[in-house]
Backbone as XML, in Angstrom:
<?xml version="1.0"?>
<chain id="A" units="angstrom">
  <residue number="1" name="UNK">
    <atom name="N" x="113.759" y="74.115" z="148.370"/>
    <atom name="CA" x="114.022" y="75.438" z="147.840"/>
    <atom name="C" x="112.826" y="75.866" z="146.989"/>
  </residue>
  <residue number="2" name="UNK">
    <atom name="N" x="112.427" y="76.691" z="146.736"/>
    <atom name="CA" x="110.899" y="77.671" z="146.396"/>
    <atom name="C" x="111.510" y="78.088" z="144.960"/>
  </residue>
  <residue number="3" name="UNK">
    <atom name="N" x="110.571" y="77.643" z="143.809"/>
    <atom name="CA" x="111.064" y="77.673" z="142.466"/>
    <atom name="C" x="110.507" y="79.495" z="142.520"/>
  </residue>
  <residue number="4" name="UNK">
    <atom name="N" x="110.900" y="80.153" z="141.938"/>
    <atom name="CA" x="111.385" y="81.540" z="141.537"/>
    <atom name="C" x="110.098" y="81.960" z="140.177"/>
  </residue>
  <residue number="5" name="UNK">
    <atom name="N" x="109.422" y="83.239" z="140.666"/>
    <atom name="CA" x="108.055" y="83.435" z="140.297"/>
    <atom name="C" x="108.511" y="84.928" z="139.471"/>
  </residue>
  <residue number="6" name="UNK">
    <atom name="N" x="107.675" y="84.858" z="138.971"/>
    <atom name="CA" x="107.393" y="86.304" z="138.040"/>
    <atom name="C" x="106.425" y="87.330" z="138.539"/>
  </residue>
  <residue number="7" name="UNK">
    <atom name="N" x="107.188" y="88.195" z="138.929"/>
    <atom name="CA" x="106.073" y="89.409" z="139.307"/>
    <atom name="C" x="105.035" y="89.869" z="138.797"/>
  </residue>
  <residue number="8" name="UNK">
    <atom name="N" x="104.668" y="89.437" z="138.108"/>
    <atom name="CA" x="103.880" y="90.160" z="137.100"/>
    <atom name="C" x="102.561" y="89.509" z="136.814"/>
  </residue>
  <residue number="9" name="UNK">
    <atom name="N" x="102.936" y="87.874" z="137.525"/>
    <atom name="CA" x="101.501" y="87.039" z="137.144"/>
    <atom name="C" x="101.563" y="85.753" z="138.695"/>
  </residue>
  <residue number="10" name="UNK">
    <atom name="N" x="102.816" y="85.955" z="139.062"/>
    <atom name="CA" x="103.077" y="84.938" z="140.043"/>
    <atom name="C" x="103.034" y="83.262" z="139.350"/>
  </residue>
  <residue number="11" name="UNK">
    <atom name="N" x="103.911" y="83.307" z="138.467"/>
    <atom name="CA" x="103.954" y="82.300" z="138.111"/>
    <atom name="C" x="104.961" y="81.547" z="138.109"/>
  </residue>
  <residue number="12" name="UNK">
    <atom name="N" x="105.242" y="80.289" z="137.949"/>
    <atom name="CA" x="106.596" y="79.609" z="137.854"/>
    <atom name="C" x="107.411" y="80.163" z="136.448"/>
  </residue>
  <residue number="13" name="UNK">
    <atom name="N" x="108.536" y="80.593" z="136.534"/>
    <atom name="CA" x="109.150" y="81.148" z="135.471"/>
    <atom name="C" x="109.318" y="79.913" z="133.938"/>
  </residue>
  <residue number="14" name="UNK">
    <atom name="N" x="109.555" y="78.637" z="134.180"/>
    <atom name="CA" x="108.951" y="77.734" z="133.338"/>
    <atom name="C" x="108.132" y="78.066" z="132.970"/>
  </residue>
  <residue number="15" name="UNK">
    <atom name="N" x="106.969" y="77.609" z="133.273"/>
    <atom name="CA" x="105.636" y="77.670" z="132.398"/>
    <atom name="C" x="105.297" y="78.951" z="131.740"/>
  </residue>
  <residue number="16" name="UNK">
    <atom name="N" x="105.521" y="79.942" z="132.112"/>
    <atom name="CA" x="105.128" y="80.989" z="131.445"/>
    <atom name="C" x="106.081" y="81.270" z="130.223"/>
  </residue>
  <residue number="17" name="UNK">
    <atom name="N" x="104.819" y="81.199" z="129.028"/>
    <atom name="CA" x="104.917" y="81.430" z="127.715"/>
    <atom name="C" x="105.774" y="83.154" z="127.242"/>
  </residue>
  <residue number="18" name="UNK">
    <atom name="N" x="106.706" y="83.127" z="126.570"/>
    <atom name="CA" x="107.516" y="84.087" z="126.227"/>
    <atom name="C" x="106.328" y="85.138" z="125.035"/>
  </residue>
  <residue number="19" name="UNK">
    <atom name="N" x="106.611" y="86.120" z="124.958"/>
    <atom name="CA" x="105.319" y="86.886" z="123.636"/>
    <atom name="C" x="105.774" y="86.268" z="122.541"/>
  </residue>
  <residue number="20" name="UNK">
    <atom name="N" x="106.888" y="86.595" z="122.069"/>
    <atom name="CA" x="106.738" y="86.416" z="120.939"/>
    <atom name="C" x="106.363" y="84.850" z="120.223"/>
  </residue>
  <residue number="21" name="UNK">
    <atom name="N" x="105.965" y="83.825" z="121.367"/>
    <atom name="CA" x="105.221" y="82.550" z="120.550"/>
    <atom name="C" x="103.836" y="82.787" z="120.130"/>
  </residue>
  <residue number="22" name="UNK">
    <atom name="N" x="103.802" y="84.163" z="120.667"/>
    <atom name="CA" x="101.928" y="83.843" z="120.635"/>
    <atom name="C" x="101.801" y="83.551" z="118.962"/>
  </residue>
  <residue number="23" name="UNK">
    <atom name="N" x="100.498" y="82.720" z="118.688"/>
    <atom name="CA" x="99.808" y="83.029" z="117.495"/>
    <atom name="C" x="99.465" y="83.790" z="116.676"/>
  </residue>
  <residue number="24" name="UNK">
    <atom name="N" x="99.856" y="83.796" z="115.458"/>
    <atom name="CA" x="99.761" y="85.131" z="114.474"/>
    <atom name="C" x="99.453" y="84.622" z="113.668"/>
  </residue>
  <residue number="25" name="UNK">
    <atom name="N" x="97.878" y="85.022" z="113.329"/>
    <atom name="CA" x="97.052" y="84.396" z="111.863"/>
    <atom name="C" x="97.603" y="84.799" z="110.751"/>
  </residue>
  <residue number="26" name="UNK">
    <atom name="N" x="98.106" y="84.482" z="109.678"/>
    <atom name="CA" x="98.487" y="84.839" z="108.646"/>
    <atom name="C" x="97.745" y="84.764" z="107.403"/>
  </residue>
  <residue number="27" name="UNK">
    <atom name="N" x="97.699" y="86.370" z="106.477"/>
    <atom name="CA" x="96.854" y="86.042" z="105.375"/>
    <atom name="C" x="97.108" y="84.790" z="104.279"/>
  </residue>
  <residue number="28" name="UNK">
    <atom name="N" x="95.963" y="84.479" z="103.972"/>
    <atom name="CA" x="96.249" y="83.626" z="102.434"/>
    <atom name="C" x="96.533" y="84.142" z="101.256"/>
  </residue>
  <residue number="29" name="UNK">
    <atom name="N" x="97.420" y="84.336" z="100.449"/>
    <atom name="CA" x="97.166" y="84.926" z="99.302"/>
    <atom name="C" x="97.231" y="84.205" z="98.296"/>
  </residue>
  <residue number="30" name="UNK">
    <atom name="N" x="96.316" y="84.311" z="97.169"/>
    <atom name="CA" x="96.930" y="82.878" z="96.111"/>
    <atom name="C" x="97.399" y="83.590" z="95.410"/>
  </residue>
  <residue number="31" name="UNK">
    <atom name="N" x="98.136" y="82.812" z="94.266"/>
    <atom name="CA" x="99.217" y="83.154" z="93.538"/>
    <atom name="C" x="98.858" y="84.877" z="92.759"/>
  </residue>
  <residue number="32" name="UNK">
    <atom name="N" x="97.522" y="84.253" z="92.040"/>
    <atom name="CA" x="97.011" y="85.286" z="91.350"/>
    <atom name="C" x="96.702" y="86.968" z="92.003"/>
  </residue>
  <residue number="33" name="UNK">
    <atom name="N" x="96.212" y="86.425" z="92.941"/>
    <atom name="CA" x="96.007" y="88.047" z="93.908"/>
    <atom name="C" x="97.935" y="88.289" z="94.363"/>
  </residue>
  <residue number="34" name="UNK">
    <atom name="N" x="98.834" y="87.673" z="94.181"/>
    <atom name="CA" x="100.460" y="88.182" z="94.024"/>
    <atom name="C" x="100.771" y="88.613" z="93.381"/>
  </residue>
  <residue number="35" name="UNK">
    <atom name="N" x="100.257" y="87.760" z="92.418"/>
    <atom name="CA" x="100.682" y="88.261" z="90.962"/>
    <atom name="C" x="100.073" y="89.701" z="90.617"/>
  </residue>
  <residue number="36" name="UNK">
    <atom name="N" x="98.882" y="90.396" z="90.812"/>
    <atom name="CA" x="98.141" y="91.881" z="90.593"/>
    <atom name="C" x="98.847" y="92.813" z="91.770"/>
  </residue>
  <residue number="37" name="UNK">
    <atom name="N" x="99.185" y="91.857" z="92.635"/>
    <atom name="CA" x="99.951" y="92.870" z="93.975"/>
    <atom name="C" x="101.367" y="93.589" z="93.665"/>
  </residue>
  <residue number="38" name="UNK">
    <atom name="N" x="101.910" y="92.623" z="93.098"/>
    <atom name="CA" x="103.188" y="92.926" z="92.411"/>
    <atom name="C" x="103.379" y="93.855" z="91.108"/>
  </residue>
  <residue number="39" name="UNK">
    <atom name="N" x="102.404" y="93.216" z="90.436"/>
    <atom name="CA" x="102.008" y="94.366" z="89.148"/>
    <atom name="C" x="102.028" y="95.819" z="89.190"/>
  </residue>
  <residue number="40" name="UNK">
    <atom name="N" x="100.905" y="95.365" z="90.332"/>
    <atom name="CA" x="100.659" y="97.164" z="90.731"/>
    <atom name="C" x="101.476" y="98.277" z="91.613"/>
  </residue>
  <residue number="41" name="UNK">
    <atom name="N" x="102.645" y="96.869" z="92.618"/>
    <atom name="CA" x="103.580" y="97.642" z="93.020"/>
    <atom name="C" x="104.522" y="98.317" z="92.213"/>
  </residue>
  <residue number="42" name="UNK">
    <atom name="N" x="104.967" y="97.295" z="91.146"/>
    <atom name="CA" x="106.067" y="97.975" z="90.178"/>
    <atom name="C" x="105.647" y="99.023" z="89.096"/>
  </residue>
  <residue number="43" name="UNK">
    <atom name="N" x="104.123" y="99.425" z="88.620"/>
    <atom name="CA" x="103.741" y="100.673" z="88.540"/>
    <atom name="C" x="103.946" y="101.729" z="89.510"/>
  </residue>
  <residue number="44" name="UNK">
    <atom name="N" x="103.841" y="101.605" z="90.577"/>
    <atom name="CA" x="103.631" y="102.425" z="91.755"/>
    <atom name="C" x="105.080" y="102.441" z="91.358"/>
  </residue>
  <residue number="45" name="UNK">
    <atom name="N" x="106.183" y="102.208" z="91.561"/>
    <atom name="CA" x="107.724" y="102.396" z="91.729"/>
    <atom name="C" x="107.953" y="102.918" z="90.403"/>
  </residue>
  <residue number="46" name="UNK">
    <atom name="N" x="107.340" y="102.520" z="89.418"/>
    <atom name="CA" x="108.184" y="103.126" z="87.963"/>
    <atom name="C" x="107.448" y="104.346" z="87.821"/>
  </residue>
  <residue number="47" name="UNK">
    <atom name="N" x="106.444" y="104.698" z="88.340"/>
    <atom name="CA" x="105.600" y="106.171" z="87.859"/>
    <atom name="C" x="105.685" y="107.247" z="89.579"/>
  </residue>
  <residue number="48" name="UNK">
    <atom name="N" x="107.002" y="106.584" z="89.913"/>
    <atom name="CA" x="106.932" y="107.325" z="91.318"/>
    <atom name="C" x="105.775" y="107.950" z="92.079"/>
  </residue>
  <residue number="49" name="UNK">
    <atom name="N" x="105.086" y="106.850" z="92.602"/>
    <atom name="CA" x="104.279" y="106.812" z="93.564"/>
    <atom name="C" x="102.625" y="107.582" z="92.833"/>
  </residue>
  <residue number="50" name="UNK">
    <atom name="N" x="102.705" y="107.857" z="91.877"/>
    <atom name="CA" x="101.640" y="108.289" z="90.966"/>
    <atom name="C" x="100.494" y="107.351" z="90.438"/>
  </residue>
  <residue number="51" name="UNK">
    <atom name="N" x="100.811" y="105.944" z="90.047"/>
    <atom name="CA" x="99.995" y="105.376" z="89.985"/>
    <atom name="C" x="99.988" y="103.826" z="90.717"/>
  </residue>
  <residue number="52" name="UNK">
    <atom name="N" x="99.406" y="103.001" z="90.007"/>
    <atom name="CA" x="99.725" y="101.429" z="90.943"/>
    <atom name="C" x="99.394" y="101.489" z="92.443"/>
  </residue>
  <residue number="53" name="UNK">
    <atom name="N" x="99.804" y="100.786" z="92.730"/>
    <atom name="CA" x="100.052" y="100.709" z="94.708"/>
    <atom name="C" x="100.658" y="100.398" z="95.323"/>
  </residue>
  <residue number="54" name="UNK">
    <atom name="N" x="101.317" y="100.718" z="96.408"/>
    <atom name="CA" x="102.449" y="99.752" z="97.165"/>
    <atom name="C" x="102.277" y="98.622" z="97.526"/>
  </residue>
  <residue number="55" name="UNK">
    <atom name="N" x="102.618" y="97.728" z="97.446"/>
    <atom name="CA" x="102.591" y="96.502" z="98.094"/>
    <atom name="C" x="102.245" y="96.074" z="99.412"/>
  </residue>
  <residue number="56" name="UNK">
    <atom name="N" x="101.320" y="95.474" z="100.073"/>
    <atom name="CA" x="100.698" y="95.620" z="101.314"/>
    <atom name="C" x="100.875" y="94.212" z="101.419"/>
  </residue>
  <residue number="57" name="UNK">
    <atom name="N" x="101.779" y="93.571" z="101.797"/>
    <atom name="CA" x="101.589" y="92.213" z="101.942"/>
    <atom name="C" x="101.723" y="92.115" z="103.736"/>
  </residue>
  <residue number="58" name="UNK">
    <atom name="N" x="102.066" y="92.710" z="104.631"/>
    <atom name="CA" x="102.142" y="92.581" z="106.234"/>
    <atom name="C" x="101.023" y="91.313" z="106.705"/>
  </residue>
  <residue number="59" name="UNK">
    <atom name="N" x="101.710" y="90.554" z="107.744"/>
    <atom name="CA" x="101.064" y="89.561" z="108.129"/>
    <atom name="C" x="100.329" y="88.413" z="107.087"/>
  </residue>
  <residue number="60" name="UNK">
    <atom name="N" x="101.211" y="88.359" z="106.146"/>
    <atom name="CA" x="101.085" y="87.517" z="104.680"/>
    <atom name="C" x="102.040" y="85.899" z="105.423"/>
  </residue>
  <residue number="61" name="UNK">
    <atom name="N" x="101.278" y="84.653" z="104.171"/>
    <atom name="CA" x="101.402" y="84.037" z="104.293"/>
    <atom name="C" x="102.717" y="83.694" z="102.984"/>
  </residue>
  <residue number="62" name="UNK">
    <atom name="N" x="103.719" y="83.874" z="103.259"/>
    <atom name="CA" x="104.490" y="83.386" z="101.994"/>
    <atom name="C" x="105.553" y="82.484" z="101.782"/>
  </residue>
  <residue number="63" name="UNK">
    <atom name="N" x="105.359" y="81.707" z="103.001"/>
    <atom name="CA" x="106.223" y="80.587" z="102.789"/>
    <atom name="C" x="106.314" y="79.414" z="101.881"/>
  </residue>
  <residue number="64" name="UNK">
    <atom name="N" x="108.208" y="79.599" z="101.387"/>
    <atom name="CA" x="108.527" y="78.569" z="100.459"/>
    <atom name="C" x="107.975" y="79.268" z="98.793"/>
  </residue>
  <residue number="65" name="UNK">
    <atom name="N" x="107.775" y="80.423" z="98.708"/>
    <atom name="CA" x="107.687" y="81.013" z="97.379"/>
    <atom name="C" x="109.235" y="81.703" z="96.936"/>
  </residue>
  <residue number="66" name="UNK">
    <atom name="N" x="109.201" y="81.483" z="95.513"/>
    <atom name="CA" x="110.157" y="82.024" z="94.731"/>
    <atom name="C" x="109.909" y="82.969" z="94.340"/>
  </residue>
  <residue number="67" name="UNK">
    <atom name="N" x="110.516" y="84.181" z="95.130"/>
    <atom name="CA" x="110.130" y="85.654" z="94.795"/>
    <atom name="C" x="111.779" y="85.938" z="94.024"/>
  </residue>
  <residue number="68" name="UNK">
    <atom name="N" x="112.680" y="84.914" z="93.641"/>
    <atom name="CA" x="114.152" y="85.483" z="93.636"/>
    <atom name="C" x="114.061" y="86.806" z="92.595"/>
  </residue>
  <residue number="69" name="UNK">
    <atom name="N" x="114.023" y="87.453" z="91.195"/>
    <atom name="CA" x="113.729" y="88.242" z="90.598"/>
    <atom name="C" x="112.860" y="89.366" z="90.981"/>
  </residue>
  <residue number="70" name="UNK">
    <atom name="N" x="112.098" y="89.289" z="92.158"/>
    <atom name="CA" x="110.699" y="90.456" z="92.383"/>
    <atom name="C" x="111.332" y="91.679" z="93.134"/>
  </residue>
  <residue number="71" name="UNK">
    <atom name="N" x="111.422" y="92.900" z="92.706"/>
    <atom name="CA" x="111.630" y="93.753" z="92.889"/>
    <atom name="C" x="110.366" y="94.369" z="94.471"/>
  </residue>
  <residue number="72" name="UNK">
    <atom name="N" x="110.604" y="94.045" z="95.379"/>
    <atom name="CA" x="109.608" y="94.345" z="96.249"/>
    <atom name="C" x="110.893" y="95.163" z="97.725"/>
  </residue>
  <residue number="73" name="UNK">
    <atom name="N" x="111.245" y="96.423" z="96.851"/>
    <atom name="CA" x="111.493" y="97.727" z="97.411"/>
    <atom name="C" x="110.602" y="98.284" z="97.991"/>
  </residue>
  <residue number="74" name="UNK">
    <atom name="N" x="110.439" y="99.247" z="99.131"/>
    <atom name="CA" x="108.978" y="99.732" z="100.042"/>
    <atom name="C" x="107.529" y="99.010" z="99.996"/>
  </residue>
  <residue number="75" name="UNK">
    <atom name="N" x="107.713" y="97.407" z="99.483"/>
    <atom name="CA" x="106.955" y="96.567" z="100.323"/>
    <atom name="C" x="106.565" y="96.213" z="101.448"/>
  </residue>
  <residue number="76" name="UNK">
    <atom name="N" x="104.993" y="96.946" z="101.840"/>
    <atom name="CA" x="105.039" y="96.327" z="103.258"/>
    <atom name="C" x="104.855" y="95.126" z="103.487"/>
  </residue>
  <residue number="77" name="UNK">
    <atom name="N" x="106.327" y="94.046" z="104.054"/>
    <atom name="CA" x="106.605" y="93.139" z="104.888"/>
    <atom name="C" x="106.200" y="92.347" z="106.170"/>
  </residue>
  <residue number="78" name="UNK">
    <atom name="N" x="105.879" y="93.091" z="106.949"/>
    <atom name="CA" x="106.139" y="93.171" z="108.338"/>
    <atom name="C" x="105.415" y="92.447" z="108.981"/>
  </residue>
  <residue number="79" name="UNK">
    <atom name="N" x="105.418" y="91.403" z="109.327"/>
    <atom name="CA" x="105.073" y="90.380" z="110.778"/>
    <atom name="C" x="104.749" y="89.258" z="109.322"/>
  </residue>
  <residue number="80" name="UNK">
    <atom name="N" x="105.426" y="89.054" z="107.893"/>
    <atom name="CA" x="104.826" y="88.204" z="107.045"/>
    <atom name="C" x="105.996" y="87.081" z="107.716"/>
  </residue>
  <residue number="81" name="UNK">
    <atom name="N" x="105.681" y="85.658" z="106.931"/>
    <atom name="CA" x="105.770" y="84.865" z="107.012"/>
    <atom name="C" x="107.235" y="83.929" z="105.771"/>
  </residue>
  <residue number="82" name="UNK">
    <atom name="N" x="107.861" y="84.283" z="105.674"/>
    <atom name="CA" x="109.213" y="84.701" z="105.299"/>
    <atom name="C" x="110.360" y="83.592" z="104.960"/>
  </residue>
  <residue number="83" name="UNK">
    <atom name="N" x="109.390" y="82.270" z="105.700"/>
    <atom name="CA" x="110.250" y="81.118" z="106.036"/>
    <atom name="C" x="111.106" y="80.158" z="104.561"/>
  </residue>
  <residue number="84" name="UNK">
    <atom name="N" x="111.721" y="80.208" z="104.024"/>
    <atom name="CA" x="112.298" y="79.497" z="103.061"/>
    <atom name="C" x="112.068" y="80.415" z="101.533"/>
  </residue>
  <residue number="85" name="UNK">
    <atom name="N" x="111.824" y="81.473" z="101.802"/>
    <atom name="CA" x="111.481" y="82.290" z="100.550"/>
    <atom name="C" x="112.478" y="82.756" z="99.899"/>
  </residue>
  <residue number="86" name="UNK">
    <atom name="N" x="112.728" y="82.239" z="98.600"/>
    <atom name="CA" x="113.656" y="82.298" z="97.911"/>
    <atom name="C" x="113.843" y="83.789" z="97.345"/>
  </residue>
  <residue number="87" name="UNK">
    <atom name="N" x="114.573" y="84.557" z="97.988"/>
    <atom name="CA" x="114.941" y="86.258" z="97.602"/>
    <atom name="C" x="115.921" y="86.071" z="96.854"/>
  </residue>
</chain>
């Protein structure tokens, strides 16, 4: 019997890798560059969007940090690294 191929590359449906494993470099951030990120977000939130900055953490490395207390409302998040982070 003829193992069952994917249109798209002709491949054995096994072997072919699903997207979302691919590799995704993640930034480093050390504590200290968090610590000014955060600072400046919660200006940005208490002076409504007037001063400080939003939080840009996307494609961040933050696993296993204790953020439980951090107010990180319209933080950008997105594709970060999230794994055991204490919210």
């Amino acid at each position: 019997m003829a193992k069952k191929t994917n249109k798209r590359n002709d491949q054995p449906k096994e072997k072919q890798k699903p997207d979302f494993h691919t590799q995704v470099k993640y930034r480093k951030i050390s504590i200290d560059e968090l610590k000014q990120i955060y600072k400046d977000h919660i200006k940005w939130i208490k002076t409504k969007r007037k001063e400080g900055k939003r939080a840009d953490l996307h494609l961040s490395n933050l696993k296993g940090l204790k953020l439980k207390k951090a107010v990180l409302a319209y933080a950008d998040l997105q594709q970060s690294n999230l794994f055991r982070v204490n919210l």
